[in-house]
VEXDREN-2710 file (C-alpha; in Angstrom, 1 decimal):
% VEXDREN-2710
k/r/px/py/pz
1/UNK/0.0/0.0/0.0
2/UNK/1.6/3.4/-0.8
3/UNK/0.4/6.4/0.9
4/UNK/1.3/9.8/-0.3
5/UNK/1.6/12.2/2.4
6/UNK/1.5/16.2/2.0
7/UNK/2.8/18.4/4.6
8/UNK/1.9/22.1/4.0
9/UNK/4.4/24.4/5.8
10/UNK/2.5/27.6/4.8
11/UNK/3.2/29.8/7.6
12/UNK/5.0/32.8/8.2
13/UNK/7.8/33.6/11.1
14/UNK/5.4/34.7/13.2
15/UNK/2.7/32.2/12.4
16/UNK/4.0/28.7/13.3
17/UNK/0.4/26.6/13.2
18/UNK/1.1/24.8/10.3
19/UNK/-1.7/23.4/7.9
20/UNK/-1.2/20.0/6.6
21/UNK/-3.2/17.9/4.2
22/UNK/-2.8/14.6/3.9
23/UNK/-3.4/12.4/0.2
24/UNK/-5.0/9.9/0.5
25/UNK/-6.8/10.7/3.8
26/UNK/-6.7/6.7/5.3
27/UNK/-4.4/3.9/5.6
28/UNK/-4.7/0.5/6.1
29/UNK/-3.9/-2.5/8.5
30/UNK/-4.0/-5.1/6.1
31/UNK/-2.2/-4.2/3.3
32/UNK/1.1/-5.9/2.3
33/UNK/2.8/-2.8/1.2
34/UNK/2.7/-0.1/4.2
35/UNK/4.8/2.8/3.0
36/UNK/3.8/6.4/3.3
37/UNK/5.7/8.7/1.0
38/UNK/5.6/12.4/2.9
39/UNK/6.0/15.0/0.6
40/UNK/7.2/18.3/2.6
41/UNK/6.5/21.6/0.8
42/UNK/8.1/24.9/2.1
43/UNK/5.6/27.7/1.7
44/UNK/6.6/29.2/4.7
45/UNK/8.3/32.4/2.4
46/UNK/11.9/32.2/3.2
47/UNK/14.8/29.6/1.1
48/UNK/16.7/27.9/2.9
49/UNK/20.4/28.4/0.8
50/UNK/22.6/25.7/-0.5
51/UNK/25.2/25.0/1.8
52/UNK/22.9/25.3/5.3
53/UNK/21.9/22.5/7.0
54/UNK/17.9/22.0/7.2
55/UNK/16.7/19.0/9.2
56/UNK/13.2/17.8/8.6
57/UNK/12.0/15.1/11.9
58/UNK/8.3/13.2/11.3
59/UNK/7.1/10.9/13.6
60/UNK/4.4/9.0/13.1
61/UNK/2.9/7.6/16.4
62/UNK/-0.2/5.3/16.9
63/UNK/-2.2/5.2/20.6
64/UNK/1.4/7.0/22.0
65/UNK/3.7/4.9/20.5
66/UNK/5.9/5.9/18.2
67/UNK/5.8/3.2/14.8
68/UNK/7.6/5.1/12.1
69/UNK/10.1/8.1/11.7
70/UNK/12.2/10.3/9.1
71/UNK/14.8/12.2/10.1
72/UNK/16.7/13.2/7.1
73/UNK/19.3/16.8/7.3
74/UNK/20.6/17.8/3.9
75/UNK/22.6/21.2/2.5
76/UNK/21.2/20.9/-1.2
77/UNK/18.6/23.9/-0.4
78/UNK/15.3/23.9/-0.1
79/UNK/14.2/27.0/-1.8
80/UNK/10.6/28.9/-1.3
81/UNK/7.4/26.6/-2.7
82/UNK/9.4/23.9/-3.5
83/UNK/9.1/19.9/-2.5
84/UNK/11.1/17.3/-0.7
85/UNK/9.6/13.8/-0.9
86/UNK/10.8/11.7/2.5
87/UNK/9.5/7.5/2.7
88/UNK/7.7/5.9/6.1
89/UNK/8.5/2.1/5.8
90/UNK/7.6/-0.8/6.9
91/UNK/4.6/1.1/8.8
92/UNK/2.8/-2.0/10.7
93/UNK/-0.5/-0.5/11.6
94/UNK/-1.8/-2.4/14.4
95/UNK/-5.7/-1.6/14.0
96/UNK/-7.9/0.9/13.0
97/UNK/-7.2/3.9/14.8
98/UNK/-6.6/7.5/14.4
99/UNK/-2.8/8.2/14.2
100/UNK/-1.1/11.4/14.4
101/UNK/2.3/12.8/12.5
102/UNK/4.2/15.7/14.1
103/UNK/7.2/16.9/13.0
104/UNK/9.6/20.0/12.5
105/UNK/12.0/21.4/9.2
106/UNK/14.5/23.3/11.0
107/UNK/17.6/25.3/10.1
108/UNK/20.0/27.6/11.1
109/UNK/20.4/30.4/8.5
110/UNK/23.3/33.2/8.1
111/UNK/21.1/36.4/9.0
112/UNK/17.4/35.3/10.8
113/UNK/19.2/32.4/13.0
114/UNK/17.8/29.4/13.9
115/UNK/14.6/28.9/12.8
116/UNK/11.9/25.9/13.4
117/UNK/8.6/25.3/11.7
118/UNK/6.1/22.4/13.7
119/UNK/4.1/19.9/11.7
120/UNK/1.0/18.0/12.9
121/UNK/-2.1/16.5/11.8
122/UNK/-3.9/12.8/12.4
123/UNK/-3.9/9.9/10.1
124/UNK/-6.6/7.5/9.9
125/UNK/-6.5/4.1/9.9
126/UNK/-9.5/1.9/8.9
127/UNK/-10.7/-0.9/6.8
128/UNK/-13.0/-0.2/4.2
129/UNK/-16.5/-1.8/5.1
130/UNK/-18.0/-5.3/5.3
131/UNK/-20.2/-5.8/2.1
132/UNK/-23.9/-7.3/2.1
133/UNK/-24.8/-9.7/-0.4
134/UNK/-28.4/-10.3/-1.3
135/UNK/-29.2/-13.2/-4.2
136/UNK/-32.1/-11.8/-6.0
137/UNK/-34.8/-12.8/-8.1
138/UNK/-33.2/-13.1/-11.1
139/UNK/-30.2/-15.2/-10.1
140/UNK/-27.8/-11.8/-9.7
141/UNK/-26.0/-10.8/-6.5
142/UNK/-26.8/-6.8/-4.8
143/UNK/-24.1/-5.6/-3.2
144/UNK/-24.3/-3.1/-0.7
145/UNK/-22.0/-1.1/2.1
146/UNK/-21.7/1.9/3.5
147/UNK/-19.6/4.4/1.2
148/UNK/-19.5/1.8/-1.5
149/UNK/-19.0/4.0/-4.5
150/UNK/-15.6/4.5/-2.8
151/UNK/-14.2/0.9/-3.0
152/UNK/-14.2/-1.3/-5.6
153/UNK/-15.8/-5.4/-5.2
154/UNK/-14.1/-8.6/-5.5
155/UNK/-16.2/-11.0/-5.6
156/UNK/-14.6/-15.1/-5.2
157/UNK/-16.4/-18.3/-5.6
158/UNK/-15.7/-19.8/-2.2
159/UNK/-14.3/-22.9/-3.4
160/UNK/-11.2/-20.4/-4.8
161/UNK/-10.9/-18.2/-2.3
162/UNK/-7.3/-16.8/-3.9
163/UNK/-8.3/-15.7/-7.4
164/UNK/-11.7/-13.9/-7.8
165/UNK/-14.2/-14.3/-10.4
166/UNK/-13.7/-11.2/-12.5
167/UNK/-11.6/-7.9/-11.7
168/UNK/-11.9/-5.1/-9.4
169/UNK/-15.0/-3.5/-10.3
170/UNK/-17.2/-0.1/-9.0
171/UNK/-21.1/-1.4/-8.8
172/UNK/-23.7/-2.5/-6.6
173/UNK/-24.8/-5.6/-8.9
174/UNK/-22.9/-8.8/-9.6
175/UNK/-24.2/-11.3/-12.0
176/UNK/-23.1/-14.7/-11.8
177/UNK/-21.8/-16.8/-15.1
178/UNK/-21.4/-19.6/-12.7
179/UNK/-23.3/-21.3/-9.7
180/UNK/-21.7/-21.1/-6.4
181/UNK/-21.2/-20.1/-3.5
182/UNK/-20.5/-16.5/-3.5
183/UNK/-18.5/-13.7/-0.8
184/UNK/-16.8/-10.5/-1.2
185/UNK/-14.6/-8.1/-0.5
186/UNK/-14.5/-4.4/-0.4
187/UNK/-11.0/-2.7/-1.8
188/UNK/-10.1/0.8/-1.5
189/UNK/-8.2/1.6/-5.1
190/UNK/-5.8/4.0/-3.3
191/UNK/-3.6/1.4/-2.1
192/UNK/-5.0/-1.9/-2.0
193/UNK/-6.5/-2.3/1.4
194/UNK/-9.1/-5.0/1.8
195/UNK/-12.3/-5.4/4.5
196/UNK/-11.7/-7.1/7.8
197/UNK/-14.1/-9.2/7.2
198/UNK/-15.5/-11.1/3.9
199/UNK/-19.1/-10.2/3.2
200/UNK/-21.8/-12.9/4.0
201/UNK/-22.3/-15.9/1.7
202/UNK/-24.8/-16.3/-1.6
203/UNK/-25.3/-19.3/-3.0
204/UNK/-26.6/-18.8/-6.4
205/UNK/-28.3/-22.3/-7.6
206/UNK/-28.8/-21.6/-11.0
207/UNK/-28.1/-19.4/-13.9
208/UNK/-29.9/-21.2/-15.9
209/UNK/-33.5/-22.7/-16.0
210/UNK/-32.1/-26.3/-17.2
211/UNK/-29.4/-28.1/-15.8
212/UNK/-29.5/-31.0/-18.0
213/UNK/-32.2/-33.3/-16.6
214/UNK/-33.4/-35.6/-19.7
215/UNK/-37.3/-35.7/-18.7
216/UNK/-39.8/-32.9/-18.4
217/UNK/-40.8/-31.6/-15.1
218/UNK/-44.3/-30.1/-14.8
219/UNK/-44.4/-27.4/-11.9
220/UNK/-47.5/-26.0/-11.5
221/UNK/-48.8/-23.4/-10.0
222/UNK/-46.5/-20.7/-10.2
223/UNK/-47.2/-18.2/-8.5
224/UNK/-48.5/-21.1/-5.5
225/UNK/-50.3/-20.0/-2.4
226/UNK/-50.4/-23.4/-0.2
227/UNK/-49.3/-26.3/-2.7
228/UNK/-47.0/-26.5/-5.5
229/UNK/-47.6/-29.7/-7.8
230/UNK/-44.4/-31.8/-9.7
231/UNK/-45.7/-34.1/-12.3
232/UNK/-43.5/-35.9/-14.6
233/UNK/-44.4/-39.1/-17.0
234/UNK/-41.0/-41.0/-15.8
235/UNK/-41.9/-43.8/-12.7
236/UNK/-38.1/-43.1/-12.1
237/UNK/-37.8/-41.7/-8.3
238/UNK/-36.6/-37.8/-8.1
239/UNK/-35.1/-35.6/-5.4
240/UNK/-36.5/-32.2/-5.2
241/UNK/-35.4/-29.3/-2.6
242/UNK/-37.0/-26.1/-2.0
243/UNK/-34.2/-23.3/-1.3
244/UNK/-34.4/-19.3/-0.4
245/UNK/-32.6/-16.7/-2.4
246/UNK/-29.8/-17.0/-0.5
247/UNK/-29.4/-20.7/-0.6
248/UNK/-31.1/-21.9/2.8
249/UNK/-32.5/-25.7/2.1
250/UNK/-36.3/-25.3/3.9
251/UNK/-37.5/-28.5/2.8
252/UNK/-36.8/-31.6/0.7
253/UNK/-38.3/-34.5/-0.6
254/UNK/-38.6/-37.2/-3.2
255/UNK/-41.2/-38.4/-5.9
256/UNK/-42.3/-40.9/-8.4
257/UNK/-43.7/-39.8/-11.0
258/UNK/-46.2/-36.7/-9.3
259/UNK/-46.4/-35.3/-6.0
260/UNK/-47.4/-32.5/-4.1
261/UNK/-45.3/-30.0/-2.1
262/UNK/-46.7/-28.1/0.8
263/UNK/-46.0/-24.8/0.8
264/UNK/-48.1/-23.2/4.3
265/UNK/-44.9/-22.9/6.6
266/UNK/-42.7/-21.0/4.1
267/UNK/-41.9/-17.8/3.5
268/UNK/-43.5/-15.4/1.1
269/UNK/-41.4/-14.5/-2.0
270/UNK/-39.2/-15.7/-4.2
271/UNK/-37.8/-19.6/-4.0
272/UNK/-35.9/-21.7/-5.9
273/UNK/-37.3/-25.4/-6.5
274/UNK/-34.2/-28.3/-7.4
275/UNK/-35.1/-31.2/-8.9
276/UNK/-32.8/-34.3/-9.6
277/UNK/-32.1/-37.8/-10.4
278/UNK/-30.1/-40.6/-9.1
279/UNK/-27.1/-39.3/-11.4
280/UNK/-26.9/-35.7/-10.3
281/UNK/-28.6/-34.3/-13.4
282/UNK/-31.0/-31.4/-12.3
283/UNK/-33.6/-28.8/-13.1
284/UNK/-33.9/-25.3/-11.5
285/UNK/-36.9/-23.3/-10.9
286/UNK/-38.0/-19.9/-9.3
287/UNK/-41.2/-20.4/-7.6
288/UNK/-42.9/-17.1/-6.3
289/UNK/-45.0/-17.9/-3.5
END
C-alpha cells in the first residue's frame, strides 16, 4: 500500500500553526505494502540556501507509540514553494485507529538564525467496510456497504478463495456466469487495502432454467399460495429441494412420478425449487410464493 503524504508548511515567522493535508486521507492495517511517502513543501516564504543544513524530523505515532520516523538533514537547499519527498516504511498498523504525524523542518540560516517550523495532523487508519450480499430474483447478487461508491468489489467463488471471479469492479450488482457459493470483499483503489471481514455468503443455484435433466418436469402453479404440484411421466424416483434466495434448504423431498409439495410454513417471496435424479442431473426453478 503506498500512501502519499502532503505536509503544507504555509506559515510565516510569526505564524507557526502549520496546515497540513494529507493524500489519500486513510491507511490501512491489512495491506502488504505499508509505506507512506511524505512529501514536505516549504511555503513558509523564506529559502533555505545551499550549503545550510535544514533538518526535517516526522514521527508517526499510533495510541502514544511511536511506529515510524524520518529524520533526514541535507545542505542541497530547499528554496521557497518547493518539495522534498521523505518514505515511512515498513509502517505495521496495528488496528484501526486515528494516528497522528508531528514533526519540525529546522535550520539555522546566516542572517534570521535558527529557525523551526512544527508539523502535525492525524492519520486515519480503517478498513473499508463489510459488504452485504443479497441473491435476488433473477439469479444476480446486490451488493451493498456503507460508502461503496468508494471501494471497488471482489467478488470469489468460495471454493477459490485466492483468485476472484472477474476484476476489481465499481457497482452494486454482480451477475453470476457460474453457480456457487458467493462472498466478497471491499477494496479501496488508493492502495489496496481490503475489508476485515469477507461479506456474507450467496449461493446462487442456478443461472440457468435447465441443468441437464433428460425428462420434463411439470411445476404448476407458479405463482402457489399453499401447494406446489411436480408431475413428470418417468416412474423413475426424483429428489426435489426447496431453497431461499440466499441458498437456505427449507425442505426436501422425493417423488415418483407426481407429488405435491406443501408450501403453508414457508416464507413469502421468491424460491428456488431443485429437482434431480439418481445421477446428479438437475432442473432449476423460481417459484414465487
Amino acid at each position: 500500500m503506498k500512501k502519499t503524504l502532503l505536509l503544507l508548511l504555509g506559515c510565516t515567522l510569526s505564524a507557526l500553526a502549520q496546515t497540513v493535508v494529507i493524500s489519500p486521507k486513510f491507511g490501512c492495517p491489512n495491506s502488504t505494502d505499508n509505506t507512506i511517502t511524505a512529501a514536505v513543501s516549504n511555503n513558509t516564504g523564506i529559502s533555505i540556501p545551499v550549503g545550510v543544513a535544514c533538518t526535517i524530523s516526522l514521527s508517526l505515532t499510533e495510541n502514544s507509540i511511536v511506529i515510524g520516523t524520518v529524520d533526514s538533514t541535507f545542505t542541497a537547499g530547499f528554496a521557497n514553494n518547493t518539495s522534498r519527498t521523505f518514505l515511512f516504511e515498513g509502517i505495521d498498523f496495528g488496528n484501526p485507529s486515528t494516528c497522528t504525524i508531528t514533526g519540525t523542518i529546522s535550520a539555522t540560516l546566516p542572517i534570521l538564525g535558527a529557525i523551526s517550523y512544527p508539523v502535525s495532523e492525524n492519520y486515519v487508519v480503517k478498513f473499508p467496510p463489510t459488504l452485504t450480499l443479497t441473491a435476488e430474483p433473477d439469479f444476480s447478487i446486490t451488493i451493498a456497504g456503507a460508502g461503496l461508491s468508494d471501494y471497488s468489489v471482489e467478488m470469489y467463488e468460495i471454493s477459490d478463495l485466492i483468485n476472484p471471479v472477474t476484476p476489481p469492479f465499481v457497482g452494486t450488482t454482480y451477475v453470476p456466469t457460474a453457480d456457487g457459493t458467493y462472498q466478497a470483499l471491499a477494496v479501496d483503489p488508493s492502495n489496496g487495502c481490503i475489508s476485515e471481514n469477507p461479506s456474507n455468503q450467496v449461493v446462487i443455484l442456478n443461472t440457468s432454467t435447465q441443468k441437464g435433466l433428460d425428462v420434463q418436469v411439470s411445476v404448476y402453479p407458479n405463482p402457489a399460495a399453499s401447494e406446489l404440484h411436480l408431475e413428470t411421466e418417468k416412474s423413475e424416483t426424483f429428489q426435489y429441494e426447496m431453497a431461499d434466495m440466499n441458498g437456505n434448504t427449507l425442505l426436501r423431498g422425493s417423488f415418483a412420478g407426481k407429488t405435491e409439495v406443501t408450501l403453508n410454513n414457508l416464507p413469502s417471496g421468491s424460491l428456488v425449487l431443485k429437482v434431480s435424479n439418481a445421477q446428479g442431473q438437475f432442473n432449476s426453478y423460481k417459484i414465487v410464493r
